[in-house]
mmCIF file of the N, C-alpha and C atoms, coordinates in Angstrom:
data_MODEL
# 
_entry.id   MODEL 
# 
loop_
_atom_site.group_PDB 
_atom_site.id 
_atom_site.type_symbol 
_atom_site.label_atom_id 
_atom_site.label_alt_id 
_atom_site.label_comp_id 
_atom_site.label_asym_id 
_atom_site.label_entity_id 
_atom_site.label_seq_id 
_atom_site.pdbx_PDB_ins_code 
_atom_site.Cartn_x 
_atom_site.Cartn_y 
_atom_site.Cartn_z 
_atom_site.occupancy 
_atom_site.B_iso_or_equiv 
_atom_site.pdbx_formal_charge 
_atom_site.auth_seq_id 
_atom_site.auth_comp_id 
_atom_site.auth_asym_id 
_atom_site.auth_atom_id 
_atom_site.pdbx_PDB_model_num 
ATOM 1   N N  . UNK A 1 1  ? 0.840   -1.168  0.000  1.00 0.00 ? 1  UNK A N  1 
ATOM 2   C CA . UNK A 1 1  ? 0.000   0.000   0.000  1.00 0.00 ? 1  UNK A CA 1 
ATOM 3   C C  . UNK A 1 1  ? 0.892   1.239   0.000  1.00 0.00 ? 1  UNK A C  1 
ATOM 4   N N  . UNK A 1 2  ? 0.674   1.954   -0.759 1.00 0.00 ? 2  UNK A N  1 
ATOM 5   C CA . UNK A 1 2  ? 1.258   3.388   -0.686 1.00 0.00 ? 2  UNK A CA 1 
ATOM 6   C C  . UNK A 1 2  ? 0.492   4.369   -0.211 1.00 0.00 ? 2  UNK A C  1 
ATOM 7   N N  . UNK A 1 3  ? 1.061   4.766   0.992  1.00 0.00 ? 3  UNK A N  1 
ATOM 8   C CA . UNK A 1 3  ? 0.460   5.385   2.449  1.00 0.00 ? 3  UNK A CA 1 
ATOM 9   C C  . UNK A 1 3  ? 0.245   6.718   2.268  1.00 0.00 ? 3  UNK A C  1 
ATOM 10  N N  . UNK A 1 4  ? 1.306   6.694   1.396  1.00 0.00 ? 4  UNK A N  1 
ATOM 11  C CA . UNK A 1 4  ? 1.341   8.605   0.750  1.00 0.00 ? 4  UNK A CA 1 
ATOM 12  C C  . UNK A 1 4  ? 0.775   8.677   -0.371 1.00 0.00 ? 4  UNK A C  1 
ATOM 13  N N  . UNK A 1 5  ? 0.502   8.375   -1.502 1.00 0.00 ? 5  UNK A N  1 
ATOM 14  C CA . UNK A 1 5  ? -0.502  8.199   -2.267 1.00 0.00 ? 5  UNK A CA 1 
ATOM 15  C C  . UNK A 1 5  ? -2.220  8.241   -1.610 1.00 0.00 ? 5  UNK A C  1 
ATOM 16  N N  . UNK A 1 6  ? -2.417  7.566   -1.049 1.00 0.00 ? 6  UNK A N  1 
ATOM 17  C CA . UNK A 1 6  ? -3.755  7.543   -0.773 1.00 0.00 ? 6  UNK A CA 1 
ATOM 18  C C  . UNK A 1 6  ? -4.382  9.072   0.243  1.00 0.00 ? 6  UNK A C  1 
ATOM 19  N N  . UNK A 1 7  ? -2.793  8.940   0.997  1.00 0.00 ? 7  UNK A N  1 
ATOM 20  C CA . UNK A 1 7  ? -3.235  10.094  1.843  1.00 0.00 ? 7  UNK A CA 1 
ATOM 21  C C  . UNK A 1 7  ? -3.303  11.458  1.101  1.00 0.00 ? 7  UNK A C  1 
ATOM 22  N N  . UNK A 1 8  ? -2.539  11.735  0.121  1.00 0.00 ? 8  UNK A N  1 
ATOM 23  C CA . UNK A 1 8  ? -2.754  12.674  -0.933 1.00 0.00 ? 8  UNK A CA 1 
ATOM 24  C C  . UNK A 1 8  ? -3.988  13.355  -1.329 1.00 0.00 ? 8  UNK A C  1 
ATOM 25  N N  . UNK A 1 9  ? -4.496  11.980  -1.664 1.00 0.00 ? 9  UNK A N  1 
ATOM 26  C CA . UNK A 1 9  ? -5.837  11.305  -2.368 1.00 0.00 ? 9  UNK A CA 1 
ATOM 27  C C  . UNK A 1 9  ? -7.066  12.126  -1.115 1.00 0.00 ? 9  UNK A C  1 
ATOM 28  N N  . UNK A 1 10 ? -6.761  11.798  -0.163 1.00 0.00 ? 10 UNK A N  1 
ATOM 29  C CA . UNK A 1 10 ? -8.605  12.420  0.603  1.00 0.00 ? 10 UNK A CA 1 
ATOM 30  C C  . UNK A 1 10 ? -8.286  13.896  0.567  1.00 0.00 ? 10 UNK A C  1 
ATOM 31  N N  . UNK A 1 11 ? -6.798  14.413  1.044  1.00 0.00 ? 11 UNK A N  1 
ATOM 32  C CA . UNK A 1 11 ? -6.013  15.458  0.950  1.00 0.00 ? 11 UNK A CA 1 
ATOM 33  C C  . UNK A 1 11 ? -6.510  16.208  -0.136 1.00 0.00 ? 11 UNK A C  1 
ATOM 34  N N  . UNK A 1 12 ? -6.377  16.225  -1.492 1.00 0.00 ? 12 UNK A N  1 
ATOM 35  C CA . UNK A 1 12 ? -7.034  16.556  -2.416 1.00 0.00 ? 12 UNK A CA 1 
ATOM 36  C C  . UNK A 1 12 ? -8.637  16.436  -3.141 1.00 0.00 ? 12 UNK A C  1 
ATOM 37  N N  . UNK A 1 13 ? -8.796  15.633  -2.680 1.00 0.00 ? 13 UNK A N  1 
ATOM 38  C CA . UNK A 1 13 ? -10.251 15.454  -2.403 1.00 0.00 ? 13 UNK A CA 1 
ATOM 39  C C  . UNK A 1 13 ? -10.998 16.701  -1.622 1.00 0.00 ? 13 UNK A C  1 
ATOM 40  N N  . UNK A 1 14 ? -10.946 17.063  -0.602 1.00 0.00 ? 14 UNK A N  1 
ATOM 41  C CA . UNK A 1 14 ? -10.624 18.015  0.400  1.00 0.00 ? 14 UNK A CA 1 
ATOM 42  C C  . UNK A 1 14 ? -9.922  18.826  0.773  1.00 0.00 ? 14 UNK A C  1 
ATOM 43  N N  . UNK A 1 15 ? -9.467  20.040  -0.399 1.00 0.00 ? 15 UNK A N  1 
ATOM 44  C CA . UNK A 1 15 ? -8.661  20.935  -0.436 1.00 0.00 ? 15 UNK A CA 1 
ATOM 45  C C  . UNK A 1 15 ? -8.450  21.565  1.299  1.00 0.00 ? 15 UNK A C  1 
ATOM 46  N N  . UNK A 1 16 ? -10.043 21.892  1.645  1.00 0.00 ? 16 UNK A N  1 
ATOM 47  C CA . UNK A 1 16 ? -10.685 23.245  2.248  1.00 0.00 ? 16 UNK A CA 1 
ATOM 48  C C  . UNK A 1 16 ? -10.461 22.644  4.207  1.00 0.00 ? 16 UNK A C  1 
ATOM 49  N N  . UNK A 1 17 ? -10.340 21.157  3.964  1.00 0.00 ? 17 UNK A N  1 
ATOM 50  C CA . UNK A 1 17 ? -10.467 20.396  5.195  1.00 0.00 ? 17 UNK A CA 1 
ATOM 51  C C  . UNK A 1 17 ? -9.148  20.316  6.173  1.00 0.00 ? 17 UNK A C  1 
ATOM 52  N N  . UNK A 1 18 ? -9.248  19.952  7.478  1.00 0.00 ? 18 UNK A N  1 
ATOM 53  C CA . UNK A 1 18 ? -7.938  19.632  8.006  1.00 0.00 ? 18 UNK A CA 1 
ATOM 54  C C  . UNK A 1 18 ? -8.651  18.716  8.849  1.00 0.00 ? 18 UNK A C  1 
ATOM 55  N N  . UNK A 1 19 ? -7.716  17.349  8.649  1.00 0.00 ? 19 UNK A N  1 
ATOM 56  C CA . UNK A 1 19 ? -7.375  16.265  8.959  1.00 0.00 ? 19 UNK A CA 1 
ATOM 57  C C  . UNK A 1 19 ? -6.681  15.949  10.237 1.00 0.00 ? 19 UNK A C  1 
ATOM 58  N N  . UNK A 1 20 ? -6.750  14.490  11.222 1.00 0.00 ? 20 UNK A N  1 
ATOM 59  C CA . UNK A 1 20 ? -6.372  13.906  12.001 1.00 0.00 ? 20 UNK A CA 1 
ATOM 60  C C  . UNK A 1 20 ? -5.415  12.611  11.516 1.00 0.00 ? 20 UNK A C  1 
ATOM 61  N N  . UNK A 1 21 ? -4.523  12.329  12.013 1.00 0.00 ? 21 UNK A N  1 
ATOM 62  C CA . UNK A 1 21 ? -3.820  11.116  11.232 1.00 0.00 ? 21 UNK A CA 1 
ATOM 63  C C  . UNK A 1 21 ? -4.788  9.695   11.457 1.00 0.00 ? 21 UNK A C  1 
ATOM 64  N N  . UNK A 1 22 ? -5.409  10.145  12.330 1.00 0.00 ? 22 UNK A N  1 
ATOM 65  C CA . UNK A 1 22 ? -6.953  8.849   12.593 1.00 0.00 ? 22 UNK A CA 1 
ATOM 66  C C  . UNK A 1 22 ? -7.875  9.160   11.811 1.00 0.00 ? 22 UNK A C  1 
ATOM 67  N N  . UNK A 1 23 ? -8.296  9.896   11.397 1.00 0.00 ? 23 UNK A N  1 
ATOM 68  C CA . UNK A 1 23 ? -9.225  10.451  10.035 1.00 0.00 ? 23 UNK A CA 1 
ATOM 69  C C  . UNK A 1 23 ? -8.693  9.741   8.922  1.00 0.00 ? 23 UNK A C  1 
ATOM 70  N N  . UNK A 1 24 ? -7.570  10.279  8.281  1.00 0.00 ? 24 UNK A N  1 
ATOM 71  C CA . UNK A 1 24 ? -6.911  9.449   7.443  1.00 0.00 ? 24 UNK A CA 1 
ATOM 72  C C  . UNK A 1 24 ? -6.869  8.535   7.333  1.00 0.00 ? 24 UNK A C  1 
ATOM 73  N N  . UNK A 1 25 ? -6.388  7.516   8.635  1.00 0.00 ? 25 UNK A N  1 
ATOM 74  C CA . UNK A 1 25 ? -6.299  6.288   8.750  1.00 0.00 ? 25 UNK A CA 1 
ATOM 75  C C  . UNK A 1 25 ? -7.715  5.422   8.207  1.00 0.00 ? 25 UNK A C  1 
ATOM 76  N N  . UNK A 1 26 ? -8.712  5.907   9.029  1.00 0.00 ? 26 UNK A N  1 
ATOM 77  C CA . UNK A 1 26 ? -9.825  4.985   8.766  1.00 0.00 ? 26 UNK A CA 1 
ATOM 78  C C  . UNK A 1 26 ? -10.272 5.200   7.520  1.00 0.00 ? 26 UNK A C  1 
ATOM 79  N N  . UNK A 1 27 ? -9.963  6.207   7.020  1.00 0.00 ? 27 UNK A N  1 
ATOM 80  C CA . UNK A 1 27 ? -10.640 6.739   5.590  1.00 0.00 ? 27 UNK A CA 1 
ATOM 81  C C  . UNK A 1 27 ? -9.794  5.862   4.476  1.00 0.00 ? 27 UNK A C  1 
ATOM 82  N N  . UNK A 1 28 ? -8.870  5.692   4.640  1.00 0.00 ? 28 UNK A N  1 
ATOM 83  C CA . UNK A 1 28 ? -8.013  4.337   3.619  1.00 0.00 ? 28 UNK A CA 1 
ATOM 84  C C  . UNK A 1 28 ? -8.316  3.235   4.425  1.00 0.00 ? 28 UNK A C  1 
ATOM 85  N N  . UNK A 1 29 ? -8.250  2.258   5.086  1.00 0.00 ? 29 UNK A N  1 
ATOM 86  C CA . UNK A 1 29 ? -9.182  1.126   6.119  1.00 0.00 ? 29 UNK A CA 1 
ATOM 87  C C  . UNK A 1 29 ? -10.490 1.353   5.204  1.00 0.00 ? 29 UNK A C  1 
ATOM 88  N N  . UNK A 1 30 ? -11.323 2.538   5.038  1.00 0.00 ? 30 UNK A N  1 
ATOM 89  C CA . UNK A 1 30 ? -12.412 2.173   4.470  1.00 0.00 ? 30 UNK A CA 1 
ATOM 90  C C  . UNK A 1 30 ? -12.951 1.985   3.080  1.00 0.00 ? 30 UNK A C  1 
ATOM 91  N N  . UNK A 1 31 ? -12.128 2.840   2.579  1.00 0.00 ? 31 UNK A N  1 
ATOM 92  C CA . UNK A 1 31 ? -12.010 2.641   0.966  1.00 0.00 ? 31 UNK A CA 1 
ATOM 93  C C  . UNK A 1 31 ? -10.947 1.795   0.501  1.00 0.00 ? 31 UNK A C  1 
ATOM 94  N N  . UNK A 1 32 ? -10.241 1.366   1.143  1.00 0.00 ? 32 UNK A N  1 
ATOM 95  C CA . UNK A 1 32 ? -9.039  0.297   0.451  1.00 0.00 ? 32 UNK A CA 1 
ATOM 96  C C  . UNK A 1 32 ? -8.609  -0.702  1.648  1.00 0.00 ? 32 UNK A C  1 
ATOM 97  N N  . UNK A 1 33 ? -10.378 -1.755  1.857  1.00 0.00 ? 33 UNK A N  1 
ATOM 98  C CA . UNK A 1 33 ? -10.157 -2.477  2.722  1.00 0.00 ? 33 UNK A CA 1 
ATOM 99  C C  . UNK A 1 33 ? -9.064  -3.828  2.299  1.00 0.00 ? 33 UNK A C  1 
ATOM 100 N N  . UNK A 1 34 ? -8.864  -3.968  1.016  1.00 0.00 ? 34 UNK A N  1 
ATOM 101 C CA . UNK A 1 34 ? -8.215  -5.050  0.625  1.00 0.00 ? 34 UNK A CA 1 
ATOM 102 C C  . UNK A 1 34 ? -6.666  -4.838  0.523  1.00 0.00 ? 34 UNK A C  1 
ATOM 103 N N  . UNK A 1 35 ? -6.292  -3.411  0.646  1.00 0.00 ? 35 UNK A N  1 
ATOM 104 C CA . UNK A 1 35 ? -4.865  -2.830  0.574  1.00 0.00 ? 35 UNK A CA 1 
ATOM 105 C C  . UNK A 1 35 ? -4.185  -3.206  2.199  1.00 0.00 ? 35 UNK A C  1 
ATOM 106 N N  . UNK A 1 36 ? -5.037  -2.586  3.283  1.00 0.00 ? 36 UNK A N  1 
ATOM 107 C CA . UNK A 1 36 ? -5.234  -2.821  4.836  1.00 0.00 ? 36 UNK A CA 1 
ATOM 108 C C  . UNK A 1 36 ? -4.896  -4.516  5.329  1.00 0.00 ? 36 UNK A C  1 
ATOM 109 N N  . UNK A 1 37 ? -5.859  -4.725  4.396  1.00 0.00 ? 37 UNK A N  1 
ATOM 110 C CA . UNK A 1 37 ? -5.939  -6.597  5.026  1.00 0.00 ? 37 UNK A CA 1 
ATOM 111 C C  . UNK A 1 37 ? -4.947  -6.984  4.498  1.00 0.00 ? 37 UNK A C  1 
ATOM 112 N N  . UNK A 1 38 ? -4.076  -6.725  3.436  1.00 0.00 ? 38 UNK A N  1 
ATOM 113 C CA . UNK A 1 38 ? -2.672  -7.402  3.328  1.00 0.00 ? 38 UNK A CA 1 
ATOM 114 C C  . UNK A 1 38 ? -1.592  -6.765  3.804  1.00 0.00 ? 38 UNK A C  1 
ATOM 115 N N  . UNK A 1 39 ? -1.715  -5.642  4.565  1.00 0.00 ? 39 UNK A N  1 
ATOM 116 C CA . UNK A 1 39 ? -0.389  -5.077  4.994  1.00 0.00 ? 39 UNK A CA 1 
ATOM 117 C C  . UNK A 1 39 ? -0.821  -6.055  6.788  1.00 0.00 ? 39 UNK A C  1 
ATOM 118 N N  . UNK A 1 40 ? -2.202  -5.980  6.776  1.00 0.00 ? 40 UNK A N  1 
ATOM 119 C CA . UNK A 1 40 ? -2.409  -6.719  8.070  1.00 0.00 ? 40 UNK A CA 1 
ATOM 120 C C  . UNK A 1 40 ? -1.922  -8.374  8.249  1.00 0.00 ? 40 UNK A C  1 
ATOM 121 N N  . UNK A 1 41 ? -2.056  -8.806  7.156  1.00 0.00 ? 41 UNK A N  1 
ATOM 122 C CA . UNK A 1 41 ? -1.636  -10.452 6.921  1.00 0.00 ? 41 UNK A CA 1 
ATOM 123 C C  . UNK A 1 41 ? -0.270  -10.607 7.030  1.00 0.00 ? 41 UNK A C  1 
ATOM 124 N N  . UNK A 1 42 ? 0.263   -9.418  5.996  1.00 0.00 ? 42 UNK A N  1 
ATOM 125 C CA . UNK A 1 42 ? 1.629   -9.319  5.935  1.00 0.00 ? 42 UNK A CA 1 
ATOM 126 C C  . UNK A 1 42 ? 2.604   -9.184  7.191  1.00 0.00 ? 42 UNK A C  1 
ATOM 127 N N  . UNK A 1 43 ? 2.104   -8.558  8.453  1.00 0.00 ? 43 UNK A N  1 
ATOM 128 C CA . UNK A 1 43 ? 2.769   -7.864  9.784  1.00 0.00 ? 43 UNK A CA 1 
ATOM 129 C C  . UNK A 1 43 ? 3.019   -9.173  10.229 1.00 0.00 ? 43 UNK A C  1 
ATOM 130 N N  . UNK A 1 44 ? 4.190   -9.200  11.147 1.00 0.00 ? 44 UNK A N  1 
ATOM 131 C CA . UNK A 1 44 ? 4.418   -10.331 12.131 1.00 0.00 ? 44 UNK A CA 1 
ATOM 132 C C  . UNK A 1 44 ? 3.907   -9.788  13.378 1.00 0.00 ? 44 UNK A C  1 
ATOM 133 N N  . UNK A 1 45 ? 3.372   -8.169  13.599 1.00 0.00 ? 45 UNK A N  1 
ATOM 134 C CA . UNK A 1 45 ? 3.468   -8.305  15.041 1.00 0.00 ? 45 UNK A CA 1 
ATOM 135 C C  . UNK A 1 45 ? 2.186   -7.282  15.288 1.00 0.00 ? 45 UNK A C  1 
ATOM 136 N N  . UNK A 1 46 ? 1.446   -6.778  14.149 1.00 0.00 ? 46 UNK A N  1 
ATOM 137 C CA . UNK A 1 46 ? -0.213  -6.587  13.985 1.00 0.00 ? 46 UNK A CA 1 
ATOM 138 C C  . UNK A 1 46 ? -0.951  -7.756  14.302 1.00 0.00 ? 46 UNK A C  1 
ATOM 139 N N  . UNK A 1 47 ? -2.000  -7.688  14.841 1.00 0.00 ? 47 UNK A N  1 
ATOM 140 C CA . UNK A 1 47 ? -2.778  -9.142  15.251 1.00 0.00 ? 47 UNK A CA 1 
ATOM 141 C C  . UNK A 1 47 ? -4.279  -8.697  15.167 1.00 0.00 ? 47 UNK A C  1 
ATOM 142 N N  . UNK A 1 48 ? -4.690  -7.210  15.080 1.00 0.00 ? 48 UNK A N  1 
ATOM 143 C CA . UNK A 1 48 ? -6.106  -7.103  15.233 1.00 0.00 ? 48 UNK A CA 1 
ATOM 144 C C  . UNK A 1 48 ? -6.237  -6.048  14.328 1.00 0.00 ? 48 UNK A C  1 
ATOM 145 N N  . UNK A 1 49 ? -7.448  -5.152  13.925 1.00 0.00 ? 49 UNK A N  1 
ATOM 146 C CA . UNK A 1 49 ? -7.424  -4.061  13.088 1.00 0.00 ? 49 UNK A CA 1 
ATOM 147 C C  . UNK A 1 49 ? -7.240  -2.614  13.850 1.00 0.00 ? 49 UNK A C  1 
ATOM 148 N N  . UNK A 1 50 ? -7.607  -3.038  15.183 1.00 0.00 ? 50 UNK A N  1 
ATOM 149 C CA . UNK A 1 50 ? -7.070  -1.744  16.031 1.00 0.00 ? 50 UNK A CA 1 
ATOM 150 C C  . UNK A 1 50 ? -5.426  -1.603  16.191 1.00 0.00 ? 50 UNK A C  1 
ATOM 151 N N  . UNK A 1 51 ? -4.818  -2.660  15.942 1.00 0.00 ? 51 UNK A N  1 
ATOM 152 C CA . UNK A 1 51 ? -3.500  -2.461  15.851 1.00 0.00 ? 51 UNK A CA 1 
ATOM 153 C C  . UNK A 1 51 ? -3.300  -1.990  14.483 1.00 0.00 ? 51 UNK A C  1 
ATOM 154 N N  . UNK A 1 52 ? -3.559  -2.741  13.484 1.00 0.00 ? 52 UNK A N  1 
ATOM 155 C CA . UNK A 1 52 ? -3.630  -1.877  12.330 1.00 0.00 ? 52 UNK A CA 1 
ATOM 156 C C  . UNK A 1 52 ? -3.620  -0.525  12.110 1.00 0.00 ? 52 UNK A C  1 
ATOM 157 N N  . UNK A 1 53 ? -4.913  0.456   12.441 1.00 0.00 ? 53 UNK A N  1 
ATOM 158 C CA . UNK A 1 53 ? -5.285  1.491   12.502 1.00 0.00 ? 53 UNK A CA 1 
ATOM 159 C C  . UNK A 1 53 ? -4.264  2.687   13.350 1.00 0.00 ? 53 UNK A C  1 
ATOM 160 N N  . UNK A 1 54 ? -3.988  1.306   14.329 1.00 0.00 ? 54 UNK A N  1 
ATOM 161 C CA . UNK A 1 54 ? -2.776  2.542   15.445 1.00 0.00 ? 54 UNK A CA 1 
ATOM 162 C C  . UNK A 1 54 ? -1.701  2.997   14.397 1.00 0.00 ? 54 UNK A C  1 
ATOM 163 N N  . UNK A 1 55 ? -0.951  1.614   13.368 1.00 0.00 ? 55 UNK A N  1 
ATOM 164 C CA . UNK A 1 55 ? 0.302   1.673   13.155 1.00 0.00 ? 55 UNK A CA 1 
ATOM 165 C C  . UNK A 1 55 ? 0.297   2.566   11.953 1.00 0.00 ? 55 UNK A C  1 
ATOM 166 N N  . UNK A 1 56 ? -1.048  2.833   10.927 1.00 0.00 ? 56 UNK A N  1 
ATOM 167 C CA . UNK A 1 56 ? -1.031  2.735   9.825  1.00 0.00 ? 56 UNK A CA 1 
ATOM 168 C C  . UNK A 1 56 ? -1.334  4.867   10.369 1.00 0.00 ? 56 UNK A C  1 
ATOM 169 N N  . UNK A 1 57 ? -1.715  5.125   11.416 1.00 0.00 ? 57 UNK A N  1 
ATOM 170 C CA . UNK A 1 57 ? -1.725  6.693   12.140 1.00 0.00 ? 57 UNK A CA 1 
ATOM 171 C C  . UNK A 1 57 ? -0.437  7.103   12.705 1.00 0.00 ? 57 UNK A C  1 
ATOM 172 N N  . UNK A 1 58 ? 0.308   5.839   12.811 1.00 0.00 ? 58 UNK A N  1 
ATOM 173 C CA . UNK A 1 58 ? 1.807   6.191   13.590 1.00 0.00 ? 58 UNK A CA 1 
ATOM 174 C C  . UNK A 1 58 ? 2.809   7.045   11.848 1.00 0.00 ? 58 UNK A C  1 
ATOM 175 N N  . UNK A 1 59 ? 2.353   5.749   11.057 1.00 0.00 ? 59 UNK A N  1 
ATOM 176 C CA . UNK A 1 59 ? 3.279   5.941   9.748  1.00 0.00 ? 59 UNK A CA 1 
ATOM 177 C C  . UNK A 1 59 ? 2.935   7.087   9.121  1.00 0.00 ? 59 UNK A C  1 
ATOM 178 N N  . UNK A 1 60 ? 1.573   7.319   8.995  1.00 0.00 ? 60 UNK A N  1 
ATOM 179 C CA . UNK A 1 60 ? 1.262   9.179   9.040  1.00 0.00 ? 60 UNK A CA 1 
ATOM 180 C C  . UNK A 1 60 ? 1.893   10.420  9.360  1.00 0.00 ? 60 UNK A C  1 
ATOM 181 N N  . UNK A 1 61 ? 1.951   10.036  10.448 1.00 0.00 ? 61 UNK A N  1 
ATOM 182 C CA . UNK A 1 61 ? 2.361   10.678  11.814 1.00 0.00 ? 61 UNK A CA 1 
ATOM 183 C C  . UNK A 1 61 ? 3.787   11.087  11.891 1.00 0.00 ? 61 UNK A C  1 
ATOM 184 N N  . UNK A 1 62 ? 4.463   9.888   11.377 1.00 0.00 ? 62 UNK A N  1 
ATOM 185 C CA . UNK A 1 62 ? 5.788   10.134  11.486 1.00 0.00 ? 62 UNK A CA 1 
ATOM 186 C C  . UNK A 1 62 ? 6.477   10.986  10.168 1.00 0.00 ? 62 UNK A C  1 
ATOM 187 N N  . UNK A 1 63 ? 5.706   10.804  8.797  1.00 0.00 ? 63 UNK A N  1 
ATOM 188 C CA . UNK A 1 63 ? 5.869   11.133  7.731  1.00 0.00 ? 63 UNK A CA 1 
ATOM 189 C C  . UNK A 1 63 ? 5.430   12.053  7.330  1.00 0.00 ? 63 UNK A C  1 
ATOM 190 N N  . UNK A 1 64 ? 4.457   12.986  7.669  1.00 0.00 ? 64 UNK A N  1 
ATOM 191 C CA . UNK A 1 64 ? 4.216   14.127  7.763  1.00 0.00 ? 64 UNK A CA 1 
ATOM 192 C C  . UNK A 1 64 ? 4.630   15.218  7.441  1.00 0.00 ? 64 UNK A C  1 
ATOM 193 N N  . UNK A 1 65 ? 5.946   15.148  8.229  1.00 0.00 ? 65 UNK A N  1 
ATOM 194 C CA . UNK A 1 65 ? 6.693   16.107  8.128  1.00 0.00 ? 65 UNK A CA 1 
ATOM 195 C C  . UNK A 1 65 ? 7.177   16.444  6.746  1.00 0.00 ? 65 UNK A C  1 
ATOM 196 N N  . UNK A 1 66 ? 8.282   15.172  6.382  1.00 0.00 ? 66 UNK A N  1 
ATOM 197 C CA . UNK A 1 66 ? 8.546   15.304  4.996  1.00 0.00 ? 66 UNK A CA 1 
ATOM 198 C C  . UNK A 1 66 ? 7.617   15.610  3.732  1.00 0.00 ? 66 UNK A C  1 
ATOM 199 N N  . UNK A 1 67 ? 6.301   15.124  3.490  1.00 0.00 ? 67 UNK A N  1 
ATOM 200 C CA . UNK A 1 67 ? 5.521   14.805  2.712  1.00 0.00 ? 67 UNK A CA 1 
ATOM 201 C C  . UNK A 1 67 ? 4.827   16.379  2.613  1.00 0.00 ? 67 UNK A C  1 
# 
């Protein structure tokens, strides 16, 4: 999944809006549930979708800056 791509994506969608990295998060979780479920299959150390959601707001979060 490309994390920055999608996040772009609601980003531009929503010029006028400002965002939460948990907004984001669930908003790709909800439109690209099949992108989610393989980064979730893929993890050795994700086990639920709330872990999911945490990690996939952390990688946001942390990337931000640059992006």
């Amino acid at each position: 999944m490309n994390l920055r791509e999608r996040t772009f994506e609601l980003l531009k969608k929503h010029p006028d809006q400002r965002f939460k990295a948990r907004e984001i998060a669930e908003w790709i979780h909800q439109n690209y549930p099949n992108e989610t479920r393989i980064k979730l299959e893929r993890s050795r150390s994700l086990e639920t979708e709330a872990a999911l959601l945490g990690q996939i707001v952390a990688e946001i979060g942390a990337n931000r800056p640059g992006w």
